[in-house]
C-alpha positions as CSV (number, residue, x, y, z in Angstrom):
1,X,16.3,-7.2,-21.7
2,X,13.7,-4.3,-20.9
3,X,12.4,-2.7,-23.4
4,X,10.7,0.7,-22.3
5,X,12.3,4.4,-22.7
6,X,9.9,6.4,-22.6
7,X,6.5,7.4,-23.9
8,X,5.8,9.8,-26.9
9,X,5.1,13.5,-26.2
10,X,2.2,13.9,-24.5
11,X,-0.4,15.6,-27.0
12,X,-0.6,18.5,-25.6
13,X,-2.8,21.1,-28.0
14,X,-3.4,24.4,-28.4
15,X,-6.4,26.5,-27.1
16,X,-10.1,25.7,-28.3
17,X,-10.1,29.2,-30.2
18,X,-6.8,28.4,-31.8
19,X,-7.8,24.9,-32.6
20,X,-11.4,25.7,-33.9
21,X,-9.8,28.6,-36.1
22,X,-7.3,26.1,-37.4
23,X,-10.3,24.0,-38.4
24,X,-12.4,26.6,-39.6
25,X,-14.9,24.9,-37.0
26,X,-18.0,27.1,-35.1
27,X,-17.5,27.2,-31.7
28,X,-18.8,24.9,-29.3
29,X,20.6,0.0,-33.1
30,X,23.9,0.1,-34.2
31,X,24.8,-3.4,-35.6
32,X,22.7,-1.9,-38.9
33,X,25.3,0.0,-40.3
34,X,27.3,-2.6,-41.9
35,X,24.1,-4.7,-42.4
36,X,22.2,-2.7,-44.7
37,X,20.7,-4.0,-48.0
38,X,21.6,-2.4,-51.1
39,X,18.3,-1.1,-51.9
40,X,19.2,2.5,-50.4
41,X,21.3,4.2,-52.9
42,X,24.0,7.3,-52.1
43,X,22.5,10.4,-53.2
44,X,23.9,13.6,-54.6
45,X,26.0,15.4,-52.9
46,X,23.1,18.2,-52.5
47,X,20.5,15.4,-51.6
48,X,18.5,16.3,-48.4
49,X,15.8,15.0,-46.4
50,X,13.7,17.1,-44.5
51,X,11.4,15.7,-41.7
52,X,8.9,17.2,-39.1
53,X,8.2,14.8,-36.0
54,X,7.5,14.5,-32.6
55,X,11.1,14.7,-30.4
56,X,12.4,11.8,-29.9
57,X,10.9,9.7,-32.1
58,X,13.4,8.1,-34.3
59,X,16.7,5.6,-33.7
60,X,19.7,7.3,-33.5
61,X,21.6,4.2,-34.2
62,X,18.5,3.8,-37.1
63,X,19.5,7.1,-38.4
64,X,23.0,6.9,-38.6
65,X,22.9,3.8,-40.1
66,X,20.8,5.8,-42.9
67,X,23.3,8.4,-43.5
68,X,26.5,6.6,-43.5
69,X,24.7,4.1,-46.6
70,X,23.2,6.9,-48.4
71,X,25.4,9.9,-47.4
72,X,22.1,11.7,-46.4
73,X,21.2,12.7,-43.0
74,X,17.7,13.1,-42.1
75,X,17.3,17.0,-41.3
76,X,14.7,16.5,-38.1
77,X,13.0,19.7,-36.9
78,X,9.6,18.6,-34.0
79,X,6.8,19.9,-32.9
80,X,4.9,18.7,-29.8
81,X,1.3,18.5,-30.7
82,X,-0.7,17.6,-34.1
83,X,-2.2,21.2,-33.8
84,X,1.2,22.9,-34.5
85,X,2.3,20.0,-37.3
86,X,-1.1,21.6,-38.8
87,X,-0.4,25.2,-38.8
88,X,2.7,24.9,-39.6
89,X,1.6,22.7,-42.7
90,X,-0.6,25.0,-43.4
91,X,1.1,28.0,-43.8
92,X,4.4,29.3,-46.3
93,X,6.9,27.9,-43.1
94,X,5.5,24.4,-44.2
95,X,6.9,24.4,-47.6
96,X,10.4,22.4,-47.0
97,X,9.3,19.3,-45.3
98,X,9.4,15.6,-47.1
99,X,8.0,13.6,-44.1
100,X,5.4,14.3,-41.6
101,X,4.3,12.3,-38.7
102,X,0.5,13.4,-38.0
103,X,-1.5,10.9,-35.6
104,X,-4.5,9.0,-36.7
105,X,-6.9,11.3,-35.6
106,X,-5.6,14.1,-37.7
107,X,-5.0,12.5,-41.5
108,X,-8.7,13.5,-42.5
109,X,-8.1,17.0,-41.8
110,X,-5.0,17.7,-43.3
111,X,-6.0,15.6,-46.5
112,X,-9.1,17.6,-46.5
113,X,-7.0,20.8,-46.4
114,X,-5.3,19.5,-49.4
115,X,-1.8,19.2,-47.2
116,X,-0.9,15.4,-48.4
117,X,0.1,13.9,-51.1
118,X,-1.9,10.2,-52.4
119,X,1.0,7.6,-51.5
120,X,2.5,5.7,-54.2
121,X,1.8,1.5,-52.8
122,X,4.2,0.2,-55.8
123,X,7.5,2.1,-53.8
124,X,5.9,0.8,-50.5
125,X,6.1,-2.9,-48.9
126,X,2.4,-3.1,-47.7
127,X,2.3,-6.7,-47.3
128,X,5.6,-6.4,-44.1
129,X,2.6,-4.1,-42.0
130,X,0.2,-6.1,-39.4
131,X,-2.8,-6.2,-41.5
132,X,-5.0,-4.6,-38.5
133,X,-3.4,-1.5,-38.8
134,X,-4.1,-0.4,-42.5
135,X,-7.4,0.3,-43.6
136,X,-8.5,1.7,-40.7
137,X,-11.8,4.5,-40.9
138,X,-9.1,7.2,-40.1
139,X,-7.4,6.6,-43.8
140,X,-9.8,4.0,-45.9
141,X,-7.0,2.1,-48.7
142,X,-3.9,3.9,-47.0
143,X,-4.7,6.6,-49.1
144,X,-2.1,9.2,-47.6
145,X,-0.6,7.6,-44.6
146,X,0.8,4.3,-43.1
147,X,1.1,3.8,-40.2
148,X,4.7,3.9,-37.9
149,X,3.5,3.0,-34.2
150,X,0.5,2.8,-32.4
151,X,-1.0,2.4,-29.3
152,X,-4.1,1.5,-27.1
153,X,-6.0,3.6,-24.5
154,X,-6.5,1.0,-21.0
155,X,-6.5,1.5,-17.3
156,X,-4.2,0.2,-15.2
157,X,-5.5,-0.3,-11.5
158,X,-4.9,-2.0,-8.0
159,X,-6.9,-4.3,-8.2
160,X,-7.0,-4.9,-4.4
161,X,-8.2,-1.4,-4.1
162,X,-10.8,-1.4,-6.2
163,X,-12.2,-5.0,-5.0
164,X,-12.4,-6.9,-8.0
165,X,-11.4,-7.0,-12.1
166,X,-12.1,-4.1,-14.7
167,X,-13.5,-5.5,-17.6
168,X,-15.6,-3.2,-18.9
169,X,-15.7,0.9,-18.8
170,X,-18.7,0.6,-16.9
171,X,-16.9,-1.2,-14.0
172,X,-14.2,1.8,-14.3
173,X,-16.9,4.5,-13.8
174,X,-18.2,2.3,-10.7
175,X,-15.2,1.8,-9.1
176,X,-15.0,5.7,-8.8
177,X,-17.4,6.0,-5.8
178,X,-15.6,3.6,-3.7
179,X,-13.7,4.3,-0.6
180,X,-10.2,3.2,-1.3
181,X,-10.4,4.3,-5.0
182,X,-11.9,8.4,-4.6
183,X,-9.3,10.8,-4.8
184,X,-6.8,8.2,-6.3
185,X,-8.0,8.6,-10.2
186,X,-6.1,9.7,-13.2
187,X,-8.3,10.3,-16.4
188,X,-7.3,11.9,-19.4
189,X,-6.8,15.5,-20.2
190,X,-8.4,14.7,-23.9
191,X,-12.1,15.0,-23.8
192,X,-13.1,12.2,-26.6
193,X,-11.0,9.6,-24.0
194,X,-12.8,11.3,-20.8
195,X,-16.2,11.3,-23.2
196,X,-15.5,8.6,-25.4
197,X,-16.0,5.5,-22.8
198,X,-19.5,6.9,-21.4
199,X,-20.5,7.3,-25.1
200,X,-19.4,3.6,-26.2
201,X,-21.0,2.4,-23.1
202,X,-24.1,4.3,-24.4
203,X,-24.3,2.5,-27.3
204,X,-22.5,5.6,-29.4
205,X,-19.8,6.0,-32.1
206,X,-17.4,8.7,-30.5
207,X,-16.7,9.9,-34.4
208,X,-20.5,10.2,-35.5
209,X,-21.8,11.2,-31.9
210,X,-23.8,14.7,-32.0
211,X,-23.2,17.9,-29.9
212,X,-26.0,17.4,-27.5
213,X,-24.9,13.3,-27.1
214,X,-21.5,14.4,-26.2
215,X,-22.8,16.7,-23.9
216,X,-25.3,14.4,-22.0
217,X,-22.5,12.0,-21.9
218,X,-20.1,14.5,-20.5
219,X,-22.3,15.0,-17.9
220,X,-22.2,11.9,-16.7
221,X,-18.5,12.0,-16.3
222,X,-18.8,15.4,-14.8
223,X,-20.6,14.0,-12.1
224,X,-18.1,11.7,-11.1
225,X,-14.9,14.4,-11.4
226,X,-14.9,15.0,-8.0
227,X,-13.4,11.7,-7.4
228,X,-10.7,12.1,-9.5
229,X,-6.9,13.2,-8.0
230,X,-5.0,14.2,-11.7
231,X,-6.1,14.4,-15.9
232,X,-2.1,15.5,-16.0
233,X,0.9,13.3,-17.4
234,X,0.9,9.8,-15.5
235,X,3.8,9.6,-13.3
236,X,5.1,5.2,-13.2
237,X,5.7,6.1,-10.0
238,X,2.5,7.5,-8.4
239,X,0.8,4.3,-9.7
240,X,3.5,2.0,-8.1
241,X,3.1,3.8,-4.8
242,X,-0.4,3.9,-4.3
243,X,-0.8,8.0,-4.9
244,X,-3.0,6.7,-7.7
245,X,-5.0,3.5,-8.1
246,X,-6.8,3.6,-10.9
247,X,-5.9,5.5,-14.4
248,X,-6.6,5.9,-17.8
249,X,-3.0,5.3,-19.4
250,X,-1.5,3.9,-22.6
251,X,-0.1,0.2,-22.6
252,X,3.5,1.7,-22.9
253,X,3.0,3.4,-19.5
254,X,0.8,0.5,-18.0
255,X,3.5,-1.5,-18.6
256,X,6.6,0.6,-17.1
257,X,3.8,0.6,-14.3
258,X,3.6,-3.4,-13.8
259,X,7.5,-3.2,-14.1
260,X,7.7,-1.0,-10.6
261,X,4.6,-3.0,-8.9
262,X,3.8,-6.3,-10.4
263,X,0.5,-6.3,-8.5
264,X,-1.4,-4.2,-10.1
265,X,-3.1,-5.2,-13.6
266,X,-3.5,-3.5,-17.4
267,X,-6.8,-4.0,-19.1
268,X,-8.1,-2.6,-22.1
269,X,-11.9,-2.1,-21.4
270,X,-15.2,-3.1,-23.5
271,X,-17.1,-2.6,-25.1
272,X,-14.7,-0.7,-27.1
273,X,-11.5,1.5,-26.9
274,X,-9.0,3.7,-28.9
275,X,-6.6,2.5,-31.4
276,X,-4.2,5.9,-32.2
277,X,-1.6,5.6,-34.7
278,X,1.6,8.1,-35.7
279,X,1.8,7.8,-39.2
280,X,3.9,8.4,-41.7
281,X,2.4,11.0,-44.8
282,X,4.0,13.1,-47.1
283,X,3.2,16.1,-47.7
284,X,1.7,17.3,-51.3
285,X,4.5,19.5,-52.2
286,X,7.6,17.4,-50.9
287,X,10.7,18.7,-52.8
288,X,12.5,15.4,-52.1
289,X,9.9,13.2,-53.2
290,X,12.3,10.0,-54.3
291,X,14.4,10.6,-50.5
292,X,11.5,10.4,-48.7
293,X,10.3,7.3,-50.2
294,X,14.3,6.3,-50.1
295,X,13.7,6.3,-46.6
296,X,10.7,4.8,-46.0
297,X,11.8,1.6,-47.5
298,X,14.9,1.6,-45.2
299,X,12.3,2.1,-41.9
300,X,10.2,-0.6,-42.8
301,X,12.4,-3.4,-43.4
302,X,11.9,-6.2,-40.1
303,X,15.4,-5.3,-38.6
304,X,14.8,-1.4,-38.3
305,X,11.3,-1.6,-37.4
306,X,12.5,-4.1,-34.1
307,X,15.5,-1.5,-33.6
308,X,12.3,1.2,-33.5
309,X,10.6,-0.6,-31.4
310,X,12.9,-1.2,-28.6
311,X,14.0,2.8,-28.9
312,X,10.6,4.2,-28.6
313,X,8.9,1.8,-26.0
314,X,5.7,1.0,-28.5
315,X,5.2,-1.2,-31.5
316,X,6.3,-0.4,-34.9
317,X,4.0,-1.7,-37.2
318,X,5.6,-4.8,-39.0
319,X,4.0,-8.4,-38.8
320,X,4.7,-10.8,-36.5
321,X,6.8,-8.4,-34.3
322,X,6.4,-9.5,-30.9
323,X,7.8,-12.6,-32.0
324,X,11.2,-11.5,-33.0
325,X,11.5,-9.7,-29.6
326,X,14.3,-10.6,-27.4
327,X,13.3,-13.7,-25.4
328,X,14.0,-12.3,-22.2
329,X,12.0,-9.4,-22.6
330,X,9.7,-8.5,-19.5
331,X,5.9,-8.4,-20.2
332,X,6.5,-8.5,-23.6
333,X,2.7,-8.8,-24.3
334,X,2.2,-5.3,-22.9
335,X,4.1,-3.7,-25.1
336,X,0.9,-4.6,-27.7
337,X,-1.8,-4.0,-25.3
338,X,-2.3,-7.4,-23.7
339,X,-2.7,-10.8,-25.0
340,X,-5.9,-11.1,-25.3
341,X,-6.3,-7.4,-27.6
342,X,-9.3,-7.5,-30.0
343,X,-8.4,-5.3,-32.8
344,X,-11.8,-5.0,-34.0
345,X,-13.0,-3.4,-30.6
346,X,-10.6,-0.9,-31.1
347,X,-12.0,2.4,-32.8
348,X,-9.7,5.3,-33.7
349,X,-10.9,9.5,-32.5
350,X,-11.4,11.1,-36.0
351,X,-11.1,15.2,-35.4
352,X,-14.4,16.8,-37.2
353,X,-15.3,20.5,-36.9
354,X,-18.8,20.2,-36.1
355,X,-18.0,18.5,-33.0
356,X,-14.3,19.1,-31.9
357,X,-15.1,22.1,-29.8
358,X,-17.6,20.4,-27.8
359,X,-15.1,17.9,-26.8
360,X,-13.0,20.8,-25.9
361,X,-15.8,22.5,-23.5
362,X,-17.0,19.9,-22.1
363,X,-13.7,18.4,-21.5
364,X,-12.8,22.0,-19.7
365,X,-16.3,21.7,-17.4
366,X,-15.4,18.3,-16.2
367,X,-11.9,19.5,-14.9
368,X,-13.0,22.2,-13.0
369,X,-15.7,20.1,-11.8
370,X,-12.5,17.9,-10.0
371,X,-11.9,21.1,-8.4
């Protein structure tokens, strides 16, 4: 059984001077349905449940399921970048919603803003999560989020092309300059994972790093952008074919990658890397308060978080997980990043005002630098 569809929305966001004024920042499956426990009561005939998400991102089996136990169907309206989750949160057209799905490196802004609600832990099974994926430095104690799936930033690469193993995001920048390996690089279009690797090699926290550090380390990367082919969407296929050798990716597309061309390899680089996680948060004026927590109950229990995980191509976030996979499932260890993933070299992008900006121009310089 494979188990990839496809990857989330890319994060596409909106432009710097949109994003800064946002901040206020300076510039710089089926089976279910009859299986259900009967924890998830039917609601009124009136009950709703409203949800803002990225497309995609839920079961439909999962969600039918739902409704037909409950009688209440998830009302799902998207949104394709954490930007527009936040502006629309942040404005009258944001009133309606029960459930949002902000990624990791959002929650401290929009709790700042005052846009969550604290989470109630007494109508929420903690102890079902994989313990090194709460209390993480995005959300210290869970406070307003937990988290739904998560991945890891790696690089996939031929590894006859570039002569050797990537272990390290020092060997990634070297491998740049070599013959078979110039003009065949993917990096991101995100500046703190363009950024982010020359800082850590550095020494430097990407979260606490100053304008001027960013900068010098941008730079560095700068100089090195005419080597590289793409910071767009990673096509599986440019990978398998040889268009591209070496990338920045996530393990969901690294491993629909190794699925085309099992010679090339996944590794998730030292000395650290990112951890980003969708989570789930509800926002501080839900008017179905009991419905949302209705349905959080239903998505975490073990059945519907494996159903989520084989829909959405990345791990849900229950313990032990990879373990009640199918057995036949291909490269099963992919789908969490590799077998040998550390979870305490994994550090999650936190936006902050001061800094956010500089990301964004730097990040901007270092593209047209690729020419």
């Amino acid at each position: 059984m494979t188990i990839f569809r496809t990857a989330p929305s890319a994060r596409s966001g909106l432009s710097r001077r949109t994003l800064l004024t946002l901040l206020g920042a300076a510039p710089a499956t089926a089976a279910l349905s009859a299986a259900l426990p009967g924890g998830f009561r039917a609601r009124a005939a009136d009950a709703q449940l409203n949800i803002y998400s990225w497309p995609d991102y839920f079961s439909a089996d999962n969600l039918a399921a739902y409704a037909k136990k409950t009688g209440v169907t998830p009302n799902i309206s998207t949104y394709d970048s954490n930007e527009t989750l936040f502006a629309k949160l942040n404005s009258p057209a944001g009133a309606g919603f029960d459930l949002i799905i902000p990624s990791s490196s959002w929650i401290q802004q929009f709790a700042a803003k005052g846009l969550l609600q604290e989470l109630d832990h007494s109508r929420l099974n903690l102890a079902s999560f994989d313990q090194d994926l709460l209390n993480r430095d995005y959300d210290p104690g869970n406070k307003y989020s937990i988290p739904k799936d998560w991945g890891v930033l790696g690089v996939v690469y031929d590894p006859e092309a570039v002569g050797g193993e990537i272990k390290t995001w020092e060997d990634f920048f070297k491998a740049f300059e070599k013959p078979e390996v110039s003009g065949k690089i993917r990096l991101s279009d995100s500046g703190w994972e363009t950024i982010g690797p020359q800082l850590w090699i550095e020494g430097k926290d990407w979260n606490t790093a100053t304008s001027d550090e960013i900068r010098a380390a941008g730079e560095k990367v700068k100089a090195l952008a005419k080597h590289v082919k793409s910071f767009s969407g990673l096509d599986p296929n440019a990978v398998a074919n040889g268009s591209i050798v070496l990338a920045q990716t996530n393990q969901g597309t690294g491993r629909a990658i190794i699925g085309l061309n099992p010679k090339l390899k996944w590794v998730v680089p030292g000395p650290f890397s990112e951890l980003w996680v969708d989570n789930y948060a509800i926002p501080k004026n839900a008017p179905n308060l009991d419905q949302a927590y209705d349905f959080l109950a239903y998505q975490l229990q073990p059945d519907v978080q494996l159903a989520e995980t084989q829909y959405i191509g990345f791990p849900a976030a229950l313990a032990g997980l990879e373990e009640k996979l199918p057995k036949d499932t291909k490269n099963a260890d992919l789908i969490f990043g590799g077998k040998d993933l550390d979870f305490s070299k994994l550090t999650s992008f936190v936006v902050n005002p001061d800094t956010i900006g500089t990301y964004l121009q730097v990040q901007t310089e270092i593209q047209a630098a690729a020419g």
